[in-house]
C-alpha positions in Angstrom: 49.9 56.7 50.1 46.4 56.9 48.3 43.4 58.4 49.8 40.7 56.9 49.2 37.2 58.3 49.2 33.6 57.0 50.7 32.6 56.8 46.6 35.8 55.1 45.9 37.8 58.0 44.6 41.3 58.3 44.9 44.2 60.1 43.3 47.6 59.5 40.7 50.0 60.7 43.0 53.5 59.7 45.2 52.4 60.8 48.5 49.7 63.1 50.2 50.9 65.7 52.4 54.0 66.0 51.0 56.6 68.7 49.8 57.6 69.3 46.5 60.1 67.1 45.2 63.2 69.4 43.7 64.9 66.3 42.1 61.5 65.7 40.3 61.3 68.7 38.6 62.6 68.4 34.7 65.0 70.9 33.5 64.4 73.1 31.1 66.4 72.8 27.8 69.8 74.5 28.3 69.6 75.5 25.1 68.6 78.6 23.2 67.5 78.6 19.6 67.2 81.9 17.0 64.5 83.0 16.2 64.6 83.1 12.3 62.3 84.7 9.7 61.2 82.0 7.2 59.0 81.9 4.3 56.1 79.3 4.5 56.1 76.5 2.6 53.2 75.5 0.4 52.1 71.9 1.9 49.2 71.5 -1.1 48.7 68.6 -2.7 47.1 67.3 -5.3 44.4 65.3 -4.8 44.5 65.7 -0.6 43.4 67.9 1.8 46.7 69.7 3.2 44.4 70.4 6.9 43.9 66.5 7.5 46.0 64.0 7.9 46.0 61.3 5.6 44.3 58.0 7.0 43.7 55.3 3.9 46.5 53.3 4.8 46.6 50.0 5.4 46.2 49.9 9.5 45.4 53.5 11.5 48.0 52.0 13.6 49.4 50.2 17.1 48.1 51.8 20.9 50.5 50.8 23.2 49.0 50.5 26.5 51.7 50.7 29.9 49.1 50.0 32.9 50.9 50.6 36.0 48.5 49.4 39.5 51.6 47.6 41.8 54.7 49.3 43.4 57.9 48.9 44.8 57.6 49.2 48.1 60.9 51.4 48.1 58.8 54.3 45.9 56.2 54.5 48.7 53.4 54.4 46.5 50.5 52.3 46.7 48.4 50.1 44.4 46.4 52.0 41.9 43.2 50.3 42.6 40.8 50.8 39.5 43.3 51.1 37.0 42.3 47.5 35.5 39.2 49.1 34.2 40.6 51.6 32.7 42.8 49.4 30.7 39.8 47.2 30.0 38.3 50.4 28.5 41.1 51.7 26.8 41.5 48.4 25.0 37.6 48.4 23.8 37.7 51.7 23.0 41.1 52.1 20.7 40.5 48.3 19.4 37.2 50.0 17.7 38.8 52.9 16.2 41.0 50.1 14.5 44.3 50.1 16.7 46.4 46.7 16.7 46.6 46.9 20.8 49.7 45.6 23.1 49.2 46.4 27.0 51.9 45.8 29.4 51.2 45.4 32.8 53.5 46.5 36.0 56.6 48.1 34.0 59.7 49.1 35.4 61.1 52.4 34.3 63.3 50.6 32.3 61.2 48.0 30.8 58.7 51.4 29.5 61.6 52.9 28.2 62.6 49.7 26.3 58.7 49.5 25.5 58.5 52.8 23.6 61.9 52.5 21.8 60.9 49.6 20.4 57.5 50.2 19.6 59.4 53.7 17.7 62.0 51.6 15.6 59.4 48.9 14.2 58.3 50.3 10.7 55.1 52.4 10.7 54.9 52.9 6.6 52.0 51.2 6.4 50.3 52.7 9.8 48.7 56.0 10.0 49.2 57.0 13.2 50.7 55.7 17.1 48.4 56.0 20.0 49.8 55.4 24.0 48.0 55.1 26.6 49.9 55.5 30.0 48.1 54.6 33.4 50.1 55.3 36.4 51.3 57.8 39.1 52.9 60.8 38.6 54.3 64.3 39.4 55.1 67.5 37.2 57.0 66.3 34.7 57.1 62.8 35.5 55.8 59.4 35.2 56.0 56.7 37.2 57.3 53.0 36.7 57.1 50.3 39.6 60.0 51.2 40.8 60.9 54.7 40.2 60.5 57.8 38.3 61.4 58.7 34.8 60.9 62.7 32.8 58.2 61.9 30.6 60.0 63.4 27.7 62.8 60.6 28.2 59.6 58.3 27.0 58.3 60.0 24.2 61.7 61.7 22.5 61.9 58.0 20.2 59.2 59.2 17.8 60.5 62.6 17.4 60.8 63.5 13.5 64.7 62.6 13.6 64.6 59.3 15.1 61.2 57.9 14.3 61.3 58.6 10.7 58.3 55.9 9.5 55.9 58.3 11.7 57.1 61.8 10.4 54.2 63.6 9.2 51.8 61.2 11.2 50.0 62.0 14.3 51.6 60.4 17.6 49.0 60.3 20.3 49.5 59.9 24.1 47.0 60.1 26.6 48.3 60.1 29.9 46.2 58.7 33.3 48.3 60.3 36.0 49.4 63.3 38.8 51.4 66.4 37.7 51.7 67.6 41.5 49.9 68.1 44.6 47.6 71.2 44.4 43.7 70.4 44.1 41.5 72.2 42.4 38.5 73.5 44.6 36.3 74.6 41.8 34.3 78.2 41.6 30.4 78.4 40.6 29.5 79.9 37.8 26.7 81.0 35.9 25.3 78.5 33.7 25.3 79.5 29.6 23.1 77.5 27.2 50.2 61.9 -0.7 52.6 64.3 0.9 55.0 66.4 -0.8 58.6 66.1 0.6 58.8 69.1 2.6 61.4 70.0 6.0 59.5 69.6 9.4 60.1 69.7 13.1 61.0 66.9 15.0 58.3 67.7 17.9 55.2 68.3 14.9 52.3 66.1 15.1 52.7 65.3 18.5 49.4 65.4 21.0 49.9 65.3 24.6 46.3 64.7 26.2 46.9 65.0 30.5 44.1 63.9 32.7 45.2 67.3 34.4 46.3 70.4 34.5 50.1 70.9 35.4 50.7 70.5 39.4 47.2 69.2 39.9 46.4 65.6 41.5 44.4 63.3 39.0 41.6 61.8 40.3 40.7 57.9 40.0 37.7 55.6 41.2 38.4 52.5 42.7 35.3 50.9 41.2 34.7 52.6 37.7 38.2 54.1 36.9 40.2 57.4 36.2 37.5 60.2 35.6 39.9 61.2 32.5 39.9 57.6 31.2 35.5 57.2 31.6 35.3 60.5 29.7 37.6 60.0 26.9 37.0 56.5 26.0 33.3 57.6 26.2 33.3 60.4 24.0 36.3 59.1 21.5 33.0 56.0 21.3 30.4 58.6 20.6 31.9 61.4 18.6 34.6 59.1 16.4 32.2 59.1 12.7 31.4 62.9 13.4 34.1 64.9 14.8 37.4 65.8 14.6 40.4 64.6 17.5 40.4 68.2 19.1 37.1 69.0 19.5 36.5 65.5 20.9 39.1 66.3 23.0 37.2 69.6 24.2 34.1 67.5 25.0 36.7 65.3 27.3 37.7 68.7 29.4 34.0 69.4 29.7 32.6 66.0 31.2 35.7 65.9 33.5 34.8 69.5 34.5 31.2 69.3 34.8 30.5 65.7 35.3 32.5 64.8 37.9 33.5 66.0 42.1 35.2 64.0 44.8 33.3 62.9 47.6 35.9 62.6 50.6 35.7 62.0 54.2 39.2 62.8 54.4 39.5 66.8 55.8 40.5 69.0 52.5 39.3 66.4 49.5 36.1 66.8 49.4 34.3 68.8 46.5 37.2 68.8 44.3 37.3 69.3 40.8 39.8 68.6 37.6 40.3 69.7 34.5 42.4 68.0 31.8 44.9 69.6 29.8 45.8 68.9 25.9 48.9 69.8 24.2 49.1 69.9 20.8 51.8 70.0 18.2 49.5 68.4 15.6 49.3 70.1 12.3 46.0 68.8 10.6 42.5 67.9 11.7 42.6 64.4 12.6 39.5 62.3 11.9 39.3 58.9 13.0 36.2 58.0 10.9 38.7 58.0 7.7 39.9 54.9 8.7 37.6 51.2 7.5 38.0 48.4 9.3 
């Protein structure tokens, strides 16, 4: 169930109230790797600037957009109103950075699965960069289709370095709209203060991983004017694209979520609450999107 507040806010998540889901919890890798002294490669190159990616290609790339709002009623979730704007906003926003944008509506876990392996097998030589923008419920680890749950890594593991190969040394984007558990975050006061060369990398480099929350948090969402995550990012990815680069946008994001934005509830428990994104990052270069000419 949602809970909806008297402003309209409302959260990413299966149910309120209740326990921990063991079966939703992804495994960590069974496997151990050894831990090897290496010699660093030199990555210059003439001409280029070996800290930022390379963005004069022909198109900065495609955002795939998976916009989850309606559920099966067997996953006991409820309809994600607000989630439409956020789209709407994702699609402005990403179309003026020069994305060629595909949204998909209501997807099954198997249809978002089929989604993002295709989307990782078309040819991405002449792209300099993927974008995906996923809007829908969650839990740690997981994200949700209409009728189930899937690991988020199951989702993104097609445009790792081995099996993505068009993309490898490009930066693969994914900001994702949803829960990662059921704690919420009560807040504290505080005081105020004023050409490549060919070269062997890993699979998981130039990945970033932008949640609308901290792991095990609920995500927040308005009814009426969207996800707070979505509002801030698509507003400051608008006002900071010609000036600065990806992660300290990104920094900006955490700080109007932080700052900008509470829950007014009239439900006991969910008033006053606060979030805070969280960003992962495997990228290896700055990342400026004002490189790119439409």
């Amino acid at each position: 169930m949602d809970v909806t507040q008297s402003d309209g806010d409302t959260v990413d998540a299966l149910k309120l109230f209740s326990k921990k889901r063991s079966d939703a919890e992804p495994a960590g890798s069974s496997k151990t790797a050894e831990e090897l002294d290496s010699v660093p490669r030199s990555s210059k190159t003439a001409g280029s600037d070996p800290y930022r990616y390379k963005m004069d290609y022909p198109c900065i790339g495609t955002c795939l957009i998976i916009n989850n709002k309606n559920f099966h009623r067997s996953t006991g979730m409820s309809a994600r109103n607000g989630t439409d704007v956020d789209a709407a906003t994702a699609i402005k926003t990403f179309s003026e950075l020069g994305y060629k944008i595909s949204v998909n509506t209501d997807q099954t876990v198997e249809e978002m699965k089929q989604l993002l392996s295709s989307a990782s097998k078309e040819d991405h030589s002449k792209s300099a960069s993927f974008a995906c923008v996923l809007l829908s419920h969650g839990d740690e680890g997981v994200i949700y289709g209409t009728d189930g749950f899937e690991k988020l890594e199951k989702l993104t593991k097609y445009f790792k370095g081995d099996r993505c190969k068009s993309l490898v040394g490009k930066p693969k984007l994914f900001f994702i709209q949803a829960c990662r558990g059921a704690e919420l975050d009560n807040g504290i006061e505080a005081d105020s203060v004023d050409a490549q060369t060919s070269e062997r990398i890993p699979v998981e480099a130039d990945f970033l991983y932008a949640y609308s929350t901290a792991p095990g948090y609920y995500s927040w969402r308005n009814t009426t004017n969207g996800s707070w995550f979505m509002q801030a990012l698509c507003e400051m990815l608008t006002r900071f694209r010609g000036e600065l680069e990806l992660m300290q946008i990104m920094t900006r994001v955490n700080r109007k979520v932080a700052l900008h934005f509470e829950s007014s509830s009239n439900l006991p428990g969910f008033n006053g609450k606060k979030q805070i994104p969280c960003i992962v990052s495997m990228l290896t270069k700055d990342l400026y999107f004002a490189d790119f000419h439409l």
